[in-house]
C-alpha positions in Angstrom: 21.9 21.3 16.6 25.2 20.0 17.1 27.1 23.3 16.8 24.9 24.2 20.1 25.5 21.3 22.2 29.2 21.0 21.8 29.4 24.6 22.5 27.7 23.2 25.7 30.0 20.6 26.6 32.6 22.6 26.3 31.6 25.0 28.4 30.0 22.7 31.5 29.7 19.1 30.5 29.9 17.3 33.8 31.2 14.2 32.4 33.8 16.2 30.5 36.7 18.1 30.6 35.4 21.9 31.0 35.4 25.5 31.4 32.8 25.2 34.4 30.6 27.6 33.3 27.3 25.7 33.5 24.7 28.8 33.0 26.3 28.9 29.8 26.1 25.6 28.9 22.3 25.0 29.4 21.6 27.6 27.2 23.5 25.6 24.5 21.8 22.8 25.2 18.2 24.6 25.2 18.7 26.0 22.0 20.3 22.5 20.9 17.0 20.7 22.0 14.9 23.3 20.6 16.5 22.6 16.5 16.1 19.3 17.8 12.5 19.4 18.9 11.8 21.2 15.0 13.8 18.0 13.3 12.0 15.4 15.3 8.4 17.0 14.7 8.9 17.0 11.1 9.4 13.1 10.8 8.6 11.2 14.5 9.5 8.4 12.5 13.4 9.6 11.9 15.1 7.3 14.6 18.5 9.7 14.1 16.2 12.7 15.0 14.7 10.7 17.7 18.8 9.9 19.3 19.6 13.4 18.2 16.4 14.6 21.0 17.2 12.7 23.6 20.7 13.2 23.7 20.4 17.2 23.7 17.6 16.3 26.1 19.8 14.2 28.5 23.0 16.7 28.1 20.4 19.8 29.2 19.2 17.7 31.9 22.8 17.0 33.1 23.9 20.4 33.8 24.0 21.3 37.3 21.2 23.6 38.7 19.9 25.1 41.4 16.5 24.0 43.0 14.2 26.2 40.8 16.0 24.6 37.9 14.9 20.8 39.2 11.7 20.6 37.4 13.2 21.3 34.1 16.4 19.5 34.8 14.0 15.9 35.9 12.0 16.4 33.1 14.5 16.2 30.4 15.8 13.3 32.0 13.0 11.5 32.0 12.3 12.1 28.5 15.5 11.4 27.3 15.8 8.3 28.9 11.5 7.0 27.6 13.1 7.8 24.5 16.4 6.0 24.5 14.5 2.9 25.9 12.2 3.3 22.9 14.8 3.6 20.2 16.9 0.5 22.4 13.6 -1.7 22.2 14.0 -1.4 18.5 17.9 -2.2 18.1 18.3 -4.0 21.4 22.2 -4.6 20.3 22.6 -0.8 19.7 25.8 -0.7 22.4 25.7 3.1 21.4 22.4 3.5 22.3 22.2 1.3 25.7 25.5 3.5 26.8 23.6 6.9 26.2 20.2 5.2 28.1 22.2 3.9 31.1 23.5 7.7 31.3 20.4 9.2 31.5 19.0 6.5 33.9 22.0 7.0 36.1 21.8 11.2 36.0 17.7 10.7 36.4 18.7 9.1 39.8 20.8 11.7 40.6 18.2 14.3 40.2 15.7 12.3 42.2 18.2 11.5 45.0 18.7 15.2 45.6 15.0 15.5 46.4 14.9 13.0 48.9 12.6 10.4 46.2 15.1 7.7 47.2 13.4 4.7 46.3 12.6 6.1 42.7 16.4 6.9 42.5 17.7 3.4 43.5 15.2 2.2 40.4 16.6 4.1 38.0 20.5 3.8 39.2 19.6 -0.1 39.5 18.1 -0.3 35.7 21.6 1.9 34.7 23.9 -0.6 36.7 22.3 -3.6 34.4 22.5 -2.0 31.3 26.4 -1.4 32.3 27.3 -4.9 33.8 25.8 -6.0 30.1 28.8 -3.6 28.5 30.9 -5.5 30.7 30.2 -9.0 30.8 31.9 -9.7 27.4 34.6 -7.0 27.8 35.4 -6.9 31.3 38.3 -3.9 29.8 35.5 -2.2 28.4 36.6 1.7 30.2 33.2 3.3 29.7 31.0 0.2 30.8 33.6 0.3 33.9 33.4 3.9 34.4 29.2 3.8 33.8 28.7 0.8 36.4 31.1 2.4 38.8 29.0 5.5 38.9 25.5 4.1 39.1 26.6 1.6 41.8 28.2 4.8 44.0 24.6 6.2 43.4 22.9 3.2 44.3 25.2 2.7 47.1 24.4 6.3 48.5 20.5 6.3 47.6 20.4 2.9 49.7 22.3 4.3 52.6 20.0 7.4 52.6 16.8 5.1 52.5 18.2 3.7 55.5 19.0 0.0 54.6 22.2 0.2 56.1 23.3 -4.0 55.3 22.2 -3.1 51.4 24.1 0.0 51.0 27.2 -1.7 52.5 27.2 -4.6 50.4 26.7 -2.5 47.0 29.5 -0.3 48.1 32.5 -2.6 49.3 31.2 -5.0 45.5 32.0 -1.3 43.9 35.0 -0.8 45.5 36.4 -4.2 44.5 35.3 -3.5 40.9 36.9 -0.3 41.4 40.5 -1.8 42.7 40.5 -4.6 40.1 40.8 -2.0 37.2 44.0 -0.5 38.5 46.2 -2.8 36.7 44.8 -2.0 33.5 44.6 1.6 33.6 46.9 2.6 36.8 45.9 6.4 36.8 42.2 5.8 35.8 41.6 3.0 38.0 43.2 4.7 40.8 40.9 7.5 40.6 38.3 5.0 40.7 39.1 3.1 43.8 39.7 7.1 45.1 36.4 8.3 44.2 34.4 5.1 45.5 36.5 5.4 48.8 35.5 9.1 48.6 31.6 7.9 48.2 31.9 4.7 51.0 33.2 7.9 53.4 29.9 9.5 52.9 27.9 6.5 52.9 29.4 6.2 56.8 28.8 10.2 57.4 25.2 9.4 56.5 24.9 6.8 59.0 27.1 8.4 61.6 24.6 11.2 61.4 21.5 8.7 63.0 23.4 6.3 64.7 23.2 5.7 68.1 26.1 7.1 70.6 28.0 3.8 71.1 27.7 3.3 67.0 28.5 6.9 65.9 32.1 7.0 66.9 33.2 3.8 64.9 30.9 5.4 61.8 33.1 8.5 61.6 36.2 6.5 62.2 35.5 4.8 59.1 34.4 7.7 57.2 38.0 9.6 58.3 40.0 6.4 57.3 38.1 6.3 54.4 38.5 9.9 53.5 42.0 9.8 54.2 42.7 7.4 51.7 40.8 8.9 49.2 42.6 12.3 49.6 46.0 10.0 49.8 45.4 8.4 46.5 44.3 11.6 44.7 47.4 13.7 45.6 49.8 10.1 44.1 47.5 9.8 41.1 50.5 7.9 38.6 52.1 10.4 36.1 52.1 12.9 37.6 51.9 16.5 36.8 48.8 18.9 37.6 45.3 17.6 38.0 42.5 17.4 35.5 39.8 19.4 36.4 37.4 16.3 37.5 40.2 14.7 39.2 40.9 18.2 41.0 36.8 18.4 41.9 37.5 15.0 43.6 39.9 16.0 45.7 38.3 18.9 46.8 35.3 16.9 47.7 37.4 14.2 49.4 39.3 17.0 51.4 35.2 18.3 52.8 34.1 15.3 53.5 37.4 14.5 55.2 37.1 17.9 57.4 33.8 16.9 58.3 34.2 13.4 59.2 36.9 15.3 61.8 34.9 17.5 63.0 33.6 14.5 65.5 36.3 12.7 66.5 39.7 13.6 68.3 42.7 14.1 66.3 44.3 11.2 64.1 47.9 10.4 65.1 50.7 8.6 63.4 51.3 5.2 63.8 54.8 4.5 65.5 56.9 2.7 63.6 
């Protein structure tokens, strides 16, 4: 089983570094899940099998697809993460365990986002943000509780904003943000890209309410998207180190730089301050 799914992540993990190839991937992972679905049916009871399932479950439900792929994609997900929550009930101070759970919870919101079930995405991206601000709580340092409740409280942020609770989706955004800018003196290149890609996601958050404001609200909306946007892009291209970007830091900046070309689409040119 494993063979298959790190053949998978190597070729289109989207939480690692990869060769982008995500067809390619998902047929690791199906043929992962399937040795894994054989294992687990010979012994239910085999709690490793049981992790071993729902992790190749959640990777396969990870992988990027198109719209005729949602089905499958939601279905692992929710799967994986019944299954994690089972096996967490058992060992509730499995960290290991919670991590992968708050993963699938956060990538199950994702899925349902996309299709416009906004309420059931906020659930699930809520329920991964508390399993992450539990990693965190003793170990404020803790890099993958950070980078886990940053995520899930972008999504939550987003899935708010596109409910159209406008005061919620604010106030979960600028409290990510400041998580975000208080981990950049711990980790100056990591944290940056944080406080990048949560600028990045508070940018769109304001797109998506530009979009159904009313006229005398729009303009300030896009303003704050482009400033937004701008510093995002800015903090990207000085990421500390220097040297070429990673691939997910190069897929931020790309998205940064279309949301930033949108966002001046409606609004007159920016000009320089004068000194």
């Amino acid at each position: 089983m494993w063979c298959s799914a790190t053949g998978g992540d190597t070729l289109g993990s989207p939480v690692m570094f990869n060769l982008g190839d995500s067809a390619g991937a998902l047929a690791n992972y199906r043929k992962a899940v399937a040795i894994g679905q054989e294992i687990y049916d010979a012994d239910p009871n085999d709690t490793t099998a049981k992790f071993d399932l729902a992790t190749g479950l959640q990777r396969m439900g990870m992988i990027d697809v198109p719209a005729s792929g949602m089905a499958e994609s939601i279905a692992a997900l929710q799967r994986s993460a019944a299954m994690l929550e089972s096996i967490v009930a058992n060992d509730p101070k499995n960290i290991s365990r919670k991590r992968m759970l708050a993963l699938s919870l956060e990538y199950l919101g994702h899925r349902l986002q996309s299709l416009g079930r906004y309420h059931e995405a906020m659930a699930n991206y809520q329920k991964s943000l508390t399993l992450a601000e539990g990693f965190l709580a003793p170990n404020p340092k803790d890099h993958s509780g950070l980078s886990q409740a940053l995520a899930s409280g972008r999504g939550l942020a987003t899935a708010t904003a596109l409910a159209g609770d406008r005061t919620a989706a604010l106030r979960i955004i600028k409290q990510t943000l400041t998580r975000a800018e208080a981990s950049v003196p711990n980790d100056p290149r990591g944290g940056q890209r944080h406080v990048a890609e949560t600028s990045s996601e508070q940018g769109l958050i304001y797109e998506i309410f530009a979009r159904h404001d009313l006229p005398a609200q729009k303009t300030q909306d896009w303003e704050a998207a482009r400033s937004l946007l701008t510093r995002s892009v800015s903090l990207l291209q000085a990421l500390p180190g220097g040297g070429k970007l990673a691939s997910i830091e190069a897929t931020d900046l790309e998205n940064a730089q279309k949301r930033l070309v949108e966002a001046n689409k409606h609004l007159p040119p920016a000009h320089p301050a004068h000194p």
